[in-house]
Each structure stands twice: as structure tokens, then as C-alpha cells.
C-alpha positions as CSV (number, residue, x, y, z in Angstrom):
1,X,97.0,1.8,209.0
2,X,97.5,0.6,212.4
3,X,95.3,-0.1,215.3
4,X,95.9,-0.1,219.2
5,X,93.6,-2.2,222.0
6,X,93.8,-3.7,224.8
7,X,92.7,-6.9,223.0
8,X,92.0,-8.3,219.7
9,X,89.2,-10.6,218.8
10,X,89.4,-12.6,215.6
11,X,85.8,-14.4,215.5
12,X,82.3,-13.8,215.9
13,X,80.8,-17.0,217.7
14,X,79.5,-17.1,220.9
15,X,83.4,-17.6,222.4
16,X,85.0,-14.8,220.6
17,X,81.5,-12.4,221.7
18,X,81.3,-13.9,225.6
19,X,85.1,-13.5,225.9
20,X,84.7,-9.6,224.1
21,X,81.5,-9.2,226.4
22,X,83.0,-9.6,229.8
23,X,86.8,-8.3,229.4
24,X,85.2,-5.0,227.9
25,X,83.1,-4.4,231.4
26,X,86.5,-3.5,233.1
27,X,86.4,-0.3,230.5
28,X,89.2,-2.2,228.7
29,X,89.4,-1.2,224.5
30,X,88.2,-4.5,222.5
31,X,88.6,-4.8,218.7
32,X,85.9,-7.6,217.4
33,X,86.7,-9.0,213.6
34,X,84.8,-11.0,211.8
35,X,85.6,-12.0,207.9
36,X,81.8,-11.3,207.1
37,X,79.1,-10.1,209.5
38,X,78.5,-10.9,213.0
39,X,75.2,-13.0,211.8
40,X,77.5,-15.8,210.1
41,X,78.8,-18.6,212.3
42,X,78.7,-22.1,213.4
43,X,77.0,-20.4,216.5
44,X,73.9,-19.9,214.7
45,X,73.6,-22.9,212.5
46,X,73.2,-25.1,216.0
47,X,70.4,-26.9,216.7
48,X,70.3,-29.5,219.3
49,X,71.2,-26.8,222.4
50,X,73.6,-26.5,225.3
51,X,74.5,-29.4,227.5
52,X,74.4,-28.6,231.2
53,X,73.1,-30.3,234.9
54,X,70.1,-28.2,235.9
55,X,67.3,-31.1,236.9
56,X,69.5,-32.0,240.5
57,X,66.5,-34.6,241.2
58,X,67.6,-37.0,238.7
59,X,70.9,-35.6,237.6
60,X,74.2,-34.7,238.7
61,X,77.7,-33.7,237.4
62,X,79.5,-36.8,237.5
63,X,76.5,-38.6,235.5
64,X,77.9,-35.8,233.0
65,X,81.4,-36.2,233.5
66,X,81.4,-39.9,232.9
67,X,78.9,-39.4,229.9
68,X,81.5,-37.0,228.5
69,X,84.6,-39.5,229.1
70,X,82.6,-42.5,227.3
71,X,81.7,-40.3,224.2
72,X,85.3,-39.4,224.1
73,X,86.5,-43.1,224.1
74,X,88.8,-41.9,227.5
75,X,90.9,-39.4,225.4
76,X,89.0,-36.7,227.4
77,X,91.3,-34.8,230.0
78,X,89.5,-35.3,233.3
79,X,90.5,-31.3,234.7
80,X,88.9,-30.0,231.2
81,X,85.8,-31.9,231.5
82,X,85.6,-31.2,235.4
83,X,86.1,-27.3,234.4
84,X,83.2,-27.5,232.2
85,X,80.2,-29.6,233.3
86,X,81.2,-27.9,236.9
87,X,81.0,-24.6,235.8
88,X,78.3,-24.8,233.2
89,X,75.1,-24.1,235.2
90,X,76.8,-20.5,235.9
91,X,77.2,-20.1,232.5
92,X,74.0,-21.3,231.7
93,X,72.5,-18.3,234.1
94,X,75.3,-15.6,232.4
95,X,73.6,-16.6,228.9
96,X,70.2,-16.2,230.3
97,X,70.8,-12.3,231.8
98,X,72.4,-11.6,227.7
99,X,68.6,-12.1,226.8
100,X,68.9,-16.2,225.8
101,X,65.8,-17.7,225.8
102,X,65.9,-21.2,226.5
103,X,62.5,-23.0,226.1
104,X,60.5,-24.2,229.5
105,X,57.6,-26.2,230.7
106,X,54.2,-24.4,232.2
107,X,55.8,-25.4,235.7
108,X,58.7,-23.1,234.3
109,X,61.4,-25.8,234.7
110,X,63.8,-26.2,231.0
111,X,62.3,-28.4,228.7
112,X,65.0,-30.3,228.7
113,X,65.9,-32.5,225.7
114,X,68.3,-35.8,225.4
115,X,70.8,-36.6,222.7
116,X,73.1,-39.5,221.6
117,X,75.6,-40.1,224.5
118,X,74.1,-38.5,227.2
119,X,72.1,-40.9,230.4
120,X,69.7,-37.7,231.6
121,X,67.8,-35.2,229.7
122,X,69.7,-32.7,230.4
123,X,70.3,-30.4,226.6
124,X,68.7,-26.8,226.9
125,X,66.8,-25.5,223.7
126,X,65.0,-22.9,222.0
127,X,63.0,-24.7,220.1
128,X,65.5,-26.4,217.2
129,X,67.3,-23.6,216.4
130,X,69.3,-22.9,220.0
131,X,72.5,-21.5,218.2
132,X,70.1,-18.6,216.2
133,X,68.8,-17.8,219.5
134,X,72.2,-17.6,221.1
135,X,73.7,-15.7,218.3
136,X,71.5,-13.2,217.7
137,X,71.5,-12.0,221.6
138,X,75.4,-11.8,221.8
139,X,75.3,-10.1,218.7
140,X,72.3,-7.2,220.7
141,X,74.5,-7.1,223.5
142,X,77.9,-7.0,221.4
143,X,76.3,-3.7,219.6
144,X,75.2,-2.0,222.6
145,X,78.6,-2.3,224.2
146,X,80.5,1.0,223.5
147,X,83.9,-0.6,224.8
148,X,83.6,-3.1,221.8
149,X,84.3,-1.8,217.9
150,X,82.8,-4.6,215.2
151,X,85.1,-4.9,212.3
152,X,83.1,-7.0,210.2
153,X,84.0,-8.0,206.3
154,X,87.7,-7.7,207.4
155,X,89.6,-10.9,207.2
156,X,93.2,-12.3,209.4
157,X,96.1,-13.1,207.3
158,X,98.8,-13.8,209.9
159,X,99.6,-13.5,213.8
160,X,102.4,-10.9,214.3
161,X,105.4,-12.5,216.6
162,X,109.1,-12.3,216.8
163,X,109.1,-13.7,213.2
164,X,107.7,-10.4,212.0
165,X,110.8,-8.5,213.9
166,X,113.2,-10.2,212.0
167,X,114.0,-12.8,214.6
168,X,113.9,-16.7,213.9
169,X,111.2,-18.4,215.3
170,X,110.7,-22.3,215.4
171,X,108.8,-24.9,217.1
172,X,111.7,-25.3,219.9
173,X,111.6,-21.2,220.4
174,X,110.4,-21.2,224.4
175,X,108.9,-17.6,224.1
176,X,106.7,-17.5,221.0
177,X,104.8,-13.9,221.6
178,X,101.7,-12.7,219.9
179,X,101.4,-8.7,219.5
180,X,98.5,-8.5,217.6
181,X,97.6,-9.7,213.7
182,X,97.6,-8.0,210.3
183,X,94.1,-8.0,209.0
184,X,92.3,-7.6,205.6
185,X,89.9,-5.3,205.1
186,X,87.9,-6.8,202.4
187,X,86.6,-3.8,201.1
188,X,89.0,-1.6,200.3
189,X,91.6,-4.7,199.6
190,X,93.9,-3.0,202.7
191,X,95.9,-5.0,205.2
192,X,95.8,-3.1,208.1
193,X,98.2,-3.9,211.3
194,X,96.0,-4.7,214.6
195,X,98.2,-4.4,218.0
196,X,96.8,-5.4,220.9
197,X,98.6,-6.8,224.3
198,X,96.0,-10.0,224.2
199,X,94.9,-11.6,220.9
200,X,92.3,-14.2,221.0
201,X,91.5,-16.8,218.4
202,X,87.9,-17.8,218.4
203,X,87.4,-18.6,214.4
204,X,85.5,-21.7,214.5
205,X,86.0,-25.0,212.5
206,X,87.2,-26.6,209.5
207,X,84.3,-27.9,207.9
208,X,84.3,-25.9,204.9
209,X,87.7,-28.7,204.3
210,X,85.3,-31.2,202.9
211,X,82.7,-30.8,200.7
212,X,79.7,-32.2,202.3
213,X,79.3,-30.3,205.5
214,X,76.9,-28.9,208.2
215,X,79.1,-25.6,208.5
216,X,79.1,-22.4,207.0
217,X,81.3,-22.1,203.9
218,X,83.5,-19.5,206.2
219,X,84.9,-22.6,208.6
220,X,87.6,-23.1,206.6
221,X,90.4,-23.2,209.6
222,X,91.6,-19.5,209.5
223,X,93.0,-19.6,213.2
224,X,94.4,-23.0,213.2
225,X,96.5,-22.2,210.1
226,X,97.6,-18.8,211.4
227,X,98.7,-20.5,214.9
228,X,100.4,-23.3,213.0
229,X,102.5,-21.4,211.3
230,X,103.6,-19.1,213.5
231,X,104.7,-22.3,215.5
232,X,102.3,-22.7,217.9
233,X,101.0,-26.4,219.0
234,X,98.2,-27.7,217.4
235,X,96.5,-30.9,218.5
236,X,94.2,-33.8,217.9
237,X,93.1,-32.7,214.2
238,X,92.3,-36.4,213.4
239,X,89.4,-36.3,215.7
240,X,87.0,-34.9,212.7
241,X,83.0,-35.5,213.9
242,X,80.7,-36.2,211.1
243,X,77.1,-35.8,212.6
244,X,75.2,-38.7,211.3
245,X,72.2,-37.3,210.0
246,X,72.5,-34.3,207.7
247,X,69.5,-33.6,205.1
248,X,70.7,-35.4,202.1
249,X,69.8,-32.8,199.1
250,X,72.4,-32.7,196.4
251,X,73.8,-29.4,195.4
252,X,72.9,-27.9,198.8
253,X,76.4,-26.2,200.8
254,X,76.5,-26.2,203.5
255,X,74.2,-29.6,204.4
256,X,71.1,-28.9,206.8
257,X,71.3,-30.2,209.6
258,X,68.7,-32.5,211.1
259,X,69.4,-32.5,215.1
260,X,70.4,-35.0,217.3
261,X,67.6,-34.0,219.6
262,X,65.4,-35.7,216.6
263,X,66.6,-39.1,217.8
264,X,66.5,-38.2,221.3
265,X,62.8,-37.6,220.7
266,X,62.8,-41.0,219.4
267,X,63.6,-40.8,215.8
268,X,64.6,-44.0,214.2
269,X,67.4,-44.7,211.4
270,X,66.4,-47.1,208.7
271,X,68.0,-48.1,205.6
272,X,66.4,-47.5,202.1
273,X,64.1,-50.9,202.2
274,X,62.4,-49.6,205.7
275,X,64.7,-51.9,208.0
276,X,66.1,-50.8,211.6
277,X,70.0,-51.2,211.2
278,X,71.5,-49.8,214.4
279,X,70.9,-52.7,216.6
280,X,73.4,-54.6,214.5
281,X,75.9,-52.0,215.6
282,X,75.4,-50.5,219.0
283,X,73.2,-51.5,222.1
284,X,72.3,-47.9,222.2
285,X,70.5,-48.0,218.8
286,X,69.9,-44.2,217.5
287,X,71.1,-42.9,220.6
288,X,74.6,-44.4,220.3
289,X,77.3,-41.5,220.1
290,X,78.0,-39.7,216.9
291,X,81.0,-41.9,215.5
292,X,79.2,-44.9,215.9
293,X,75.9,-43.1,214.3
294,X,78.0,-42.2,211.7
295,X,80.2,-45.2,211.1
296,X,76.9,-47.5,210.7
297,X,75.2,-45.5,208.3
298,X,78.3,-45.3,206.2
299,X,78.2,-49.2,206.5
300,X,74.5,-49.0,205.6
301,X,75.5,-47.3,202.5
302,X,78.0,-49.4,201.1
303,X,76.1,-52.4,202.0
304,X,73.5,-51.6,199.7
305,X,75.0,-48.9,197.6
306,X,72.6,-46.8,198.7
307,X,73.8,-42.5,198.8
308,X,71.7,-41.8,202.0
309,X,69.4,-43.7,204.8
310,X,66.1,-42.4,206.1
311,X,65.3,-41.1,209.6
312,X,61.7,-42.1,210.7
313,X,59.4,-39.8,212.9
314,X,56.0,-40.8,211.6
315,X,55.2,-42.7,214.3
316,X,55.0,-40.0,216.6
317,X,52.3,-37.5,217.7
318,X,52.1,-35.1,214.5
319,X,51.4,-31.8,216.4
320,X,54.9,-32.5,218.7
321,X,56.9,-32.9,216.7
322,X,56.1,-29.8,214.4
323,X,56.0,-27.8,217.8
324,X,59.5,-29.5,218.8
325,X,60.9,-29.2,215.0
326,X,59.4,-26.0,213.4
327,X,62.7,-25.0,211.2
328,X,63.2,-28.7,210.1
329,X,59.6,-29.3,209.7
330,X,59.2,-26.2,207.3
331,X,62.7,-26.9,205.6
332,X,62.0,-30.6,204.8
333,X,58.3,-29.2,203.5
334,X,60.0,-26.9,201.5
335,X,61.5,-30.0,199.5
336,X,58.3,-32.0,199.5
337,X,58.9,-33.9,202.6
338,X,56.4,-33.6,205.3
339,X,58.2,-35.0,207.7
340,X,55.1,-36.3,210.1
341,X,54.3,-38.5,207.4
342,X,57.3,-39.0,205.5
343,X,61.2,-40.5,206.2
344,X,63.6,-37.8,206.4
345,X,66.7,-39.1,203.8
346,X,70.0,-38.4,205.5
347,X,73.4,-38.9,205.5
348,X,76.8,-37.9,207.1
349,X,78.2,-34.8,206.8
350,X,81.7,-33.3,208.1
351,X,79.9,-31.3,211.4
352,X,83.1,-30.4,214.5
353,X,86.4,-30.8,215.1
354,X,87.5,-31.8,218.5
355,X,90.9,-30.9,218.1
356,X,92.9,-28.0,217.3
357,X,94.9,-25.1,218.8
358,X,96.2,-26.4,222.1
359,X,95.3,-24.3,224.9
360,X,95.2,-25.1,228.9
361,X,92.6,-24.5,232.0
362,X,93.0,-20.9,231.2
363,X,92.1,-21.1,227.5
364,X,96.1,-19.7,226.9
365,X,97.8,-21.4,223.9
366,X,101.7,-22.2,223.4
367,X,102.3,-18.6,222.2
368,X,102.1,-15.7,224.7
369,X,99.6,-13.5,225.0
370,X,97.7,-15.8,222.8
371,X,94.1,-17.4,223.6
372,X,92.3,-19.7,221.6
373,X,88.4,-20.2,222.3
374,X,85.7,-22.4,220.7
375,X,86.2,-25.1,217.8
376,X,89.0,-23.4,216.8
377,X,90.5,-24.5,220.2
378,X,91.5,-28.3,221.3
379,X,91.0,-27.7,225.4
380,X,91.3,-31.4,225.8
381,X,87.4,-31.9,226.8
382,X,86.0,-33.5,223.5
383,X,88.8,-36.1,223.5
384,X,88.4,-38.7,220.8
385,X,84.5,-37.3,220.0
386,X,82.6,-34.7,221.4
387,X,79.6,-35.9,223.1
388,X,76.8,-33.8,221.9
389,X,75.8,-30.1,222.7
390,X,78.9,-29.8,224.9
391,X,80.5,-27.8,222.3
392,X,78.6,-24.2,223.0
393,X,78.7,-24.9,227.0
394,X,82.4,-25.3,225.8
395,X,83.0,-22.1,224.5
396,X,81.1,-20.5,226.9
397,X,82.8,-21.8,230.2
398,X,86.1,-21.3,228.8
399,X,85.5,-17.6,227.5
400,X,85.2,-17.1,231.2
401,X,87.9,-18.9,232.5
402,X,90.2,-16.8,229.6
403,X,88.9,-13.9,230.2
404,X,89.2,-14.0,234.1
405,X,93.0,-14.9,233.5
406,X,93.6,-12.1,230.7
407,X,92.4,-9.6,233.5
408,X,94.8,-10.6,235.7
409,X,97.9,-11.2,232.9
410,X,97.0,-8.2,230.7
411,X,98.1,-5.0,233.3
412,X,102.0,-6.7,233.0
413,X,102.1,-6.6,229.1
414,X,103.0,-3.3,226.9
415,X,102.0,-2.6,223.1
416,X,105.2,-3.2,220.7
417,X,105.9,-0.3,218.5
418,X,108.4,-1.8,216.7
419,X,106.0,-3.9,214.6
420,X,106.5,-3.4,210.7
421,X,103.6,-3.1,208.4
422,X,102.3,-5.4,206.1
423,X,104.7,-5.9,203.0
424,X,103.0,-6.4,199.4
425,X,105.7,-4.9,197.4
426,X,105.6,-6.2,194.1
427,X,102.5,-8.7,194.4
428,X,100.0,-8.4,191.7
429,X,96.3,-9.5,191.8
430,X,96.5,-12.9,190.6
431,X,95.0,-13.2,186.9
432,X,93.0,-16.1,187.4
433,X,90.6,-16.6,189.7
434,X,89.5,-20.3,188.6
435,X,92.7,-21.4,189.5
436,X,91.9,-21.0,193.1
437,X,88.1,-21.8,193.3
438,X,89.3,-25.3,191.4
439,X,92.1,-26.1,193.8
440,X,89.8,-25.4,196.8
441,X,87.2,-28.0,195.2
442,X,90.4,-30.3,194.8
443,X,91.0,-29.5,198.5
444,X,87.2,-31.0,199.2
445,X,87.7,-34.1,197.2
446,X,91.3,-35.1,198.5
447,X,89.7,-34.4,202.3
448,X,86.2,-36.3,201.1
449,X,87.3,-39.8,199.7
450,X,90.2,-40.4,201.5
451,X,90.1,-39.0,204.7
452,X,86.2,-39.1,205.6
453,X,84.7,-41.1,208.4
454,X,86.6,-44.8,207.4
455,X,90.6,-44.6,206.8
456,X,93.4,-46.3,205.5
457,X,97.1,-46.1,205.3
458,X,96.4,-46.1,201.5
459,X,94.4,-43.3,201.7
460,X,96.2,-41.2,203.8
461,X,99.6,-41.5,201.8
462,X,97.3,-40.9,198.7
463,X,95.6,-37.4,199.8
464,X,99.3,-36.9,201.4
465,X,100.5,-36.9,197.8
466,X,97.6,-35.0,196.1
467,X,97.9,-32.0,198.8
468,X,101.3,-31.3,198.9
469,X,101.2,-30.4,194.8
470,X,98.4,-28.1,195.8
471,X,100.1,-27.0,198.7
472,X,103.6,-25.8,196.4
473,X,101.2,-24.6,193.6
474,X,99.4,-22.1,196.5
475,X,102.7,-20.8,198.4
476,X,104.2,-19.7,195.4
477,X,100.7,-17.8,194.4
478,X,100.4,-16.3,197.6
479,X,104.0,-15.0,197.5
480,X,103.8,-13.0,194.2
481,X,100.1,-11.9,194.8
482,X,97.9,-9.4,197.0
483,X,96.6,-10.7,200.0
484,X,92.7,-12.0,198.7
485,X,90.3,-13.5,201.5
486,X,90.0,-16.5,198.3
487,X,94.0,-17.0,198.2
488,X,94.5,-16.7,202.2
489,X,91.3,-19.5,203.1
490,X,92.8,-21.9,200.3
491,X,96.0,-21.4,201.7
492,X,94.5,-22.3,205.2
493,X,92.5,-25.0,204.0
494,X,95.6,-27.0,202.5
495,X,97.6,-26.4,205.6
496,X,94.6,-27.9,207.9
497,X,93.9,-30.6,205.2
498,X,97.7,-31.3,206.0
499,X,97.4,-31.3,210.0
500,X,94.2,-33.7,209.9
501,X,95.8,-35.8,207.6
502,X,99.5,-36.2,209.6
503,X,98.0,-36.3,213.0
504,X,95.7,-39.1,211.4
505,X,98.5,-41.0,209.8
506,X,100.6,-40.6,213.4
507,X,97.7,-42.6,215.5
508,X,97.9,-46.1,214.6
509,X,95.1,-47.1,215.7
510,X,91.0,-46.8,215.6
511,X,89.8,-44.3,218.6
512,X,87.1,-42.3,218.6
513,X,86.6,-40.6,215.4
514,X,89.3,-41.6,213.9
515,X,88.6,-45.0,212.5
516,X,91.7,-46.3,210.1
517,X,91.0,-50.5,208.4
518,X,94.4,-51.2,209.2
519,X,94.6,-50.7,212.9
520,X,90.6,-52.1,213.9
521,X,89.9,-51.5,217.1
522,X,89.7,-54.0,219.6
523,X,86.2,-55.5,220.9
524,X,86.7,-54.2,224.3
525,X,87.3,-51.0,223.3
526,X,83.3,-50.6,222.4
């Protein structure tokens, strides 16, 4: 079956819903899919809130701009970060008329909250789950807007471009076009052929790559993948943040988070014999940015051979913090941990990605016709690490700037209706299942020891070795068998496992995130 709109949106966070929001007010046809339901992505799982200047008596936007270029160790590109903390407090006010509810003081100012990186309290919250509030009014408006069709439980396999007309495409081809994507619908095992004259990728992260992770088990690197191989430019992947303090609870996937905004409040990290630890790493103690966080506790770990450290907020008024942490406070009880009176045990986990599909100002990627919005999308403002709760202000900001210039772009561009449909001829459901449930746990284990938060050349070439089996093992599955959302996300998972790990193995040197033994970085570079 095939489909015609104006334009196709592949992911259900709060860029993919903004962007569908405000290019379906100009009466414009928008197709929304989503590989489960509307409810299920890293959107909803965020905690700490959305970073953006509104207290103009002790704030202002360069204190953000230069907060963001420290946190990203000066990889940040200065036009992306000016587009963002410039335009956020519009943004801020958009979210607000969707029905966000961002918590506030009896003088009806923002409670404002501050996290690792950041000089001002400046982080907007609902309580400590901003990202449930956020989701579930895009996903109020999203239904109420007749110009918008949900496709939920339907899955994209592939970008359609030249290459599916029979021409030869490759990564020196000047006119890469996107004309829509061929799409799985999960329940009655279909692929159906989606046209539209603007496609935009806003599918999330790639956290579901390792197995210790703060993201939903659907981050798994759909759009990167599908951009990659149709030979677009992907960027950065190296740049893998692992937020510090994750609940440690074995056997749980994905990892609950325990927000930054914790330490902000003034949670402190100790290691398993009670000790404070960060002030032999960082000036900044808990409040130092994420890869530093990270990279200490790691340290902690090994030191002592411990599998987790403790985060302390027993010190502090009992009441607040139950009334600043409700969903943590009644998560952590729910284990036996009253949190009030008891350490918190955490450890890393695999959280954002500050790279990946390369876009510019406009949110437009190498391919035509082709945005890319959220994680999914490496704008060039995160640089080497993404200072915290910049990511949703982010997607936000640059949903609009996208969806402004696909207004303008999309009255010049036609439907193709020479597109072929999807060929399975011959395929077969593969006979066994396990084979491709194991490899993906093989995928988490090569990604997990050897290219977590500290790297090596070793490594590297080690998980280079152990993927690329994988990787021949899966293409030749995937070319005899139907299209399966398991088959096409293992398939996506190898070939982002493969981006992080070349990109990682091309910067010799330790920046940012990416922290290698063999290339240490130098001591003015902290």
C-alpha cells in the first residue's frame, strides 16, 4: 500500500510532535509513525527539565552560552548554541500554551532548579518527572489535531532515494534526495511505501546499544542507521554521555534514573565505605559535568572493586526532598530504600548521544528533503558533552527552526510516482528467533566492556573485530528473510555500534566524552 503527505514523521518525542504540531497549522497533510505508541520515548523518561534563561535578574544568555561551551570541552558550534539558548525562552512559552506545566513558586516565578554544569538555576521542572509532563501534552494536542494521522506500532525499514530508482548512490553523490520511507506495519507484518515531499527523522538515541542504560529498550538507533546507509553524513558518534547516577538494581532495563537535579539540590556521591570522592577529581564536586561525574565514579569502582557508589540526601530536610523527588522517592521505597534516611546506590549508565545525523541551522541533513530532529540529530550544540537539560530545549528550538524552513522549501518540491514497492520476494520468516535476541545481547556486551565510558586502542580494535562477524551474520539474514521490527533494530544496532566505534577510533585523543588511555588528555585541557 502506498501513502501520500505533505510530510512524514518518523518518531514520537517531543521533536518529531513540535515539528508535526506547527507544520500541520498551515492545513498541510502530516503522517506521525511511531514503532510502538506515542506514550514510549526518551521524552518521557526525563527527569531533570528543560534548560532556559527566564530569571533576567541574575541570569542571562551568555552565562548560558559559555556554560554550554565549557560542558562541551569547546567542540560546541558557537551559531548552534547561540540558536538555542537565544531562542529557548519562546520556546519555553510555545510549550506552556500546549498545556506544559512547569512547576512555580507562590510568587508565581519557575521554581527553578540547578544541575551539573550550569552557573544559575536556571532548569524548568515538573516536579521530577518533566519529560512525562511534556509527553503526555504533545501527545493531547497531537490527537486533537485533525491535520495529523498517528501510525503507531508501525516500524521504518529504509529511506527511499535515488538508490531505490535504480540509480547509484554513494557518499560523493551531490544530490542525495529523500522521497519518503518504506514502513512496517507491525501488525499485519506489511511494508507499506510512505511518500511525502519532506521526511523528518526524529527517532531518538542509541542507548538500547549497551546494556546498562537510562533509555527505553526502543532507542536502538533506527534513524541513524537508515540515514547512514542511504549515505547521508553522520557525525560525532563517539560522544556517548553516560549520566553518572543511574539506580543500580540488577536485572532492571532500562536503568532508573536518578536526576541530576538530585545533586543540584545538594546530593552528595560517596563511595561504599561513606567517603566523599569528587573533590579528588573536580573543583566542582557533584556538580562537575556529566563526563567527569561519570569518569570518577567509574574510578571509584575500580579502586575498590566496588559495582556501584552511593548518592547521599539524608542530610537534608526530609519533607523537601519527598516534595522535590516524589517518583524517585516512591521508586527507591519500592526497593526498600527510603531515600531520606538511606544512600541511594548508583552507578553509570549509557543515557544521550551528542552526536549523530548531521544537520545545519535549519535542522536540514546532507540528503534533500531530509530533516533530522532530537537525539537522533548531531546539530553541533552538545559538542564533546551535552550540558544538562539542554537536550529537550534542543529539540524544541530546532523543531521550529525546521519547520519554519520546510514551509518555505516544501511549495517547490513534487511527490515522485515512480517509487517501486517494497521487494520481499522469496524471503522467508527466519526459523530462529534466538539467533537474533542472542546477537543483540552480543551487541550490548561488545558496546559495554570495550567501548563504555574509559577506551583504549585495544578495545576498540577488539569490539571492531567481534562486530563485524555479527555484522556479516545479520546482512545475510536480513537478505533472505521478511522484514521483522527484531531483525531491522539488530541490524541498526550493529551498524551504530560500528559508527561509535570508528568515529571513536578516528579521534586520537581524550575530549569530552570520549576518554581513550592511550591519548590522556592534557592538564590544561580540565
Amino acid at each position: 500500500m502506498t501513502y501520500h503527505y505533505d510530510y512524514l514523521v518518523i518518531g514520537s518525542g517531543i521533536a518529531g510532535m513540535s515539528f508535526a504540531l506547527k507544520v500541520a497549522r498551515t492545513g498541510a497533510k502530516v503522517a506521525l509513525v511511531c514503532k510502538t505508541t506515542l506514550d514510549e520515548a526518551n521524552t518521557a523518561l526525563a527527569q531533570g527539565g528543560v534548560a532556559s534563561v527566564t530569571n533576567l535578574l541574575v541570569d542571562d544568555f551568555d552565562k548560558h552560552i559559555h556554560d554550554t561551551m565549557v560542558a562541551g570541552d569547546w567542540l560546541s558550534d558557537p551559531k548552534a548554541v547561540e540558536l538555542v539558548v537565544r531562542n529557548a525562552p519562546a520556546q519555553i512559552k510555545e510549550l506552556i500554551s500546549w498545556g506544559v506545566d512547569f512547576d512555580k513558586k507562590e510568587d508565581g516565578t519557575f521554581d527553578l532548579h540547578r544541575e551539573g554544569g550550569h552557573s544559575e538555576f536556571r532548569i524548568l521542572h515538573h516536579a521530577d518527572n518533566t519529560g512525562f509532563e511534556i509527553q503526555q501534552s504533545l501527545n493531547k494536542a497531537v490527537r486533537n489535531c485533525p491535520n495529523i494521522d498517528i501510525y503507531e506500532h508501525h516500524f521504518a525499514i529504509e529511506i527511499i532515494t535515488q538508490h531505490h530508482l535504480g540509480k547509484i548512490v554513494n557518499r560523493r553523490t551531490p544530490d542525495i534526495t529523500c522521497y519518503g520511507a518504506y514502513v512496517l506495519d507491525l501488525a499485519s507484518e506489511r511494508v507499506d511505501t510512505f511518500l511525502a515531499k519532506i521526511t523528518v527523522m526524529a527517532t531518538g538515541g542509541v542507548g538500547a546499544v549497551y546494556q546498562t542504560t537510562t533509555n527505553p529498550l526502543v532507542a536502538t538507533g533506527d534513524g541513524i542507521a537508515m540515514v547512514y546507509r542511504a549515505k547521508g553524513t553522520v557525525s560525532d558518534m563517539e560522544f556517548i554521555q553516560f549520566h553518572p547516577t543511574a539506580l543500580f538494581h540488577p536485572g532492571d532495563r532500562p536503568s532508573f534514573l536518578i536526576t541530576e537535579a538530585m545533586r543540584g539540590y545538594g546530593a552528595v556521591l560517596r563511595n561504599l565505605n561513606g567517603d566523599e570522592f569528587m573533590q579528588k577529581y573536580d573543583h566542582r564536586l557533584s556538580l562537575a559535568p556529566r563526563d567527569i561525574v561519570a569518569r570518577a565514579i567509574d574510578s571509584e569502582m575500580k579502586l575498590y572493586g566496588h559495582d556501584h557508589v552511593y548518592l547521599d540526601v539524608t542530610h537534608k530536610d526530609p519533607e523537601e526532598t519527598k516534595k522535590h523527588f516524589p517518583n524517585i522517592y516512591a521508586k527507591c521505597l519500592s526497593l526498600g530504600i527510603d531515600i531520606t534516611k538511606d544512600y541511594i546506590p548508583v552507578a553509570p549508565a549509557a543515557h544521550y548521544l551528542c552526536g549523530g545525523i548531521r544537520v545545519d541551522l535549519n535542522g536540514e541533513s546532507s540528503i534533500k528533503h531530509l530533516y533530522a530532529l532530537g537525539e537522533c540529530s548531531c546539530t553541533g550544540l552538545h559538542g564533546g558533552n551535552r550540558l544538562a537539560s539542554n537536550s529537550l530545549i534542543e529539540a524544541v528550538v530546532y523543531a521550529d527552526a525546521a519547520s519554519r524552513h520546510a514551509i518555505e522549501e516544501i511549495g517547490g518540491i513534487s511527490l515522485r510516482n515512480d517509487v517501486p514497492q517494497w521487494n520481499d520476494e522469496g524471503t522467508t520468516h527466519p526459523e530462529e528467533m534466538v539467533l537474533i535476541t542472542q546477537s543483540m545481547r552480543e551487541v550490548n556486551q561488545i558496546l559495554g566492556y570495550y567501548v563504555g565510558i574509559v577506551r583504549s586502542n585495544l578495545r576498540l580494535d577488539r569490539a571492531w573485530n567481534r562486530l563485524d562477524i555479527l555484522y556479516e551474520e545479520t546482512e545475510r539474514l536480513f537478505k533472505c528473510s521478511k522484514a521483522s521490527r527484531e531483525l531491522c533494530e539488530l541490524r541498526n544496532m550493529i551498524n551504530v555500534g560500528y559508527l561509535i566505534m570508528r568515529q571513536a577510533k578516528e579521534r586520537r585523543e581524550s575530549r569530552g566524552l570520549h576518554y581513550t588511555i592511550d591519548y590522556p588528555p592534557r592538564p590544561t585541557e580540565k
